[in-house]
C-alpha positions in Angstrom: -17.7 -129.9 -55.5 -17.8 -130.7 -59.1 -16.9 -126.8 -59.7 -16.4 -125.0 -56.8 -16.6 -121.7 -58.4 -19.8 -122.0 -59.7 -21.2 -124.4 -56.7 -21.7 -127.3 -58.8 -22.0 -130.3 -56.1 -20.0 -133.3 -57.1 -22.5 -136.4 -58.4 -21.6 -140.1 -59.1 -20.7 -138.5 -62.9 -18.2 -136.4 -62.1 -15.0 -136.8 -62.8 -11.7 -135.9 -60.8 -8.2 -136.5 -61.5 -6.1 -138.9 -59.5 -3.0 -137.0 -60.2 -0.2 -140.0 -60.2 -1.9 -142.4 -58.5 -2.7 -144.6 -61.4 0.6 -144.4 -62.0 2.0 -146.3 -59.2 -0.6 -149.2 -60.2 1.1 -149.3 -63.4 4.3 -149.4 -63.0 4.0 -152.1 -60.4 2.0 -154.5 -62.5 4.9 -153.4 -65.6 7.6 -154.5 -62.7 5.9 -157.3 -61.9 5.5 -158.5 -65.7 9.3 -157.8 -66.3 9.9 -159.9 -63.3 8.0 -162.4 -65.0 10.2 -162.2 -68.6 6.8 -161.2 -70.3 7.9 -157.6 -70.6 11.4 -155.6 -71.2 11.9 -151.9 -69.4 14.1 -150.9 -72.7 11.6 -152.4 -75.2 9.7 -150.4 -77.5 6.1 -149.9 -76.8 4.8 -150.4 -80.4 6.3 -154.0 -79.4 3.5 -154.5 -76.6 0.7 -151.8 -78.6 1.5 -152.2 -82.1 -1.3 -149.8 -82.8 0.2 -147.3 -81.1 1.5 -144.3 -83.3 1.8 -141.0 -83.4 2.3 -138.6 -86.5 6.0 -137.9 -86.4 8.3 -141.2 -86.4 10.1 -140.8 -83.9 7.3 -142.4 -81.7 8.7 -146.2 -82.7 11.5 -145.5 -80.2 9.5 -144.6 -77.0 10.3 -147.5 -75.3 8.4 -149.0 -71.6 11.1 -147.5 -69.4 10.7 -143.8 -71.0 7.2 -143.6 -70.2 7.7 -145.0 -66.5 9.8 -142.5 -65.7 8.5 -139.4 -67.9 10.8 -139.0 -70.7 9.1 -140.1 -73.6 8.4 -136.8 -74.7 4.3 -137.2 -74.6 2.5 -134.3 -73.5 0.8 -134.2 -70.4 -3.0 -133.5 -69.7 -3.2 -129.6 -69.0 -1.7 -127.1 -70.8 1.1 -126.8 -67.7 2.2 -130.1 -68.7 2.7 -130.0 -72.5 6.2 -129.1 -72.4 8.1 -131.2 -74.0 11.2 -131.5 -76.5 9.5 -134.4 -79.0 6.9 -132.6 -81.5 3.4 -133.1 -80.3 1.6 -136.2 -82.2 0.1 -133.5 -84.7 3.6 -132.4 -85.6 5.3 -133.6 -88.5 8.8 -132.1 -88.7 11.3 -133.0 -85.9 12.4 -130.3 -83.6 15.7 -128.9 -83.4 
């Protein structure tokens, strides 16, 4: 079901979450370019995604391994998920 409280029956437009799925996929291919020198775990991402950016600064220093294994400090999907102790990419100050 697409919504199950409202009976909505699931078509070839809906979309579900895969929960970490993707992420296995991922990281193997990122393990299997570092095996290949073409990538460093401790590298910062802006090196591989220069236009990556995010309001506050301190987003130069997320580095490959930090988003692998969930510290970067970016906020998740659902609201459960947000918690985090970087500022959110709107924020401009730096939390204490």
């Amino acid at each position: 079901m697409a919504n199950p409280r409202d009976q909505v029956p699931a078509s070839t437009h809906t979309q579900f979450n895969i929960g970490l799925i993707s992420k296995v996929f991922a990281a193997a291919a990122i393990l299997m370019l570092r095996d290949d020198s073409l990538i460093g775990l401790d590298e910062p991402v802006i090196a591989h995604l220069p236009e990556f950016t995010m309001a506050h600064p301190r987003h130069t220093l997320i580095t490959v391994r930090m988003l692998l294994n969930h510290t970067s400090g970016l906020p998740g999907t659902h609201a459960a998920m947000t918690a985090s102790p970087w500022p959110k990419p709107s924020s401009s100050a730096p939390q204490a």
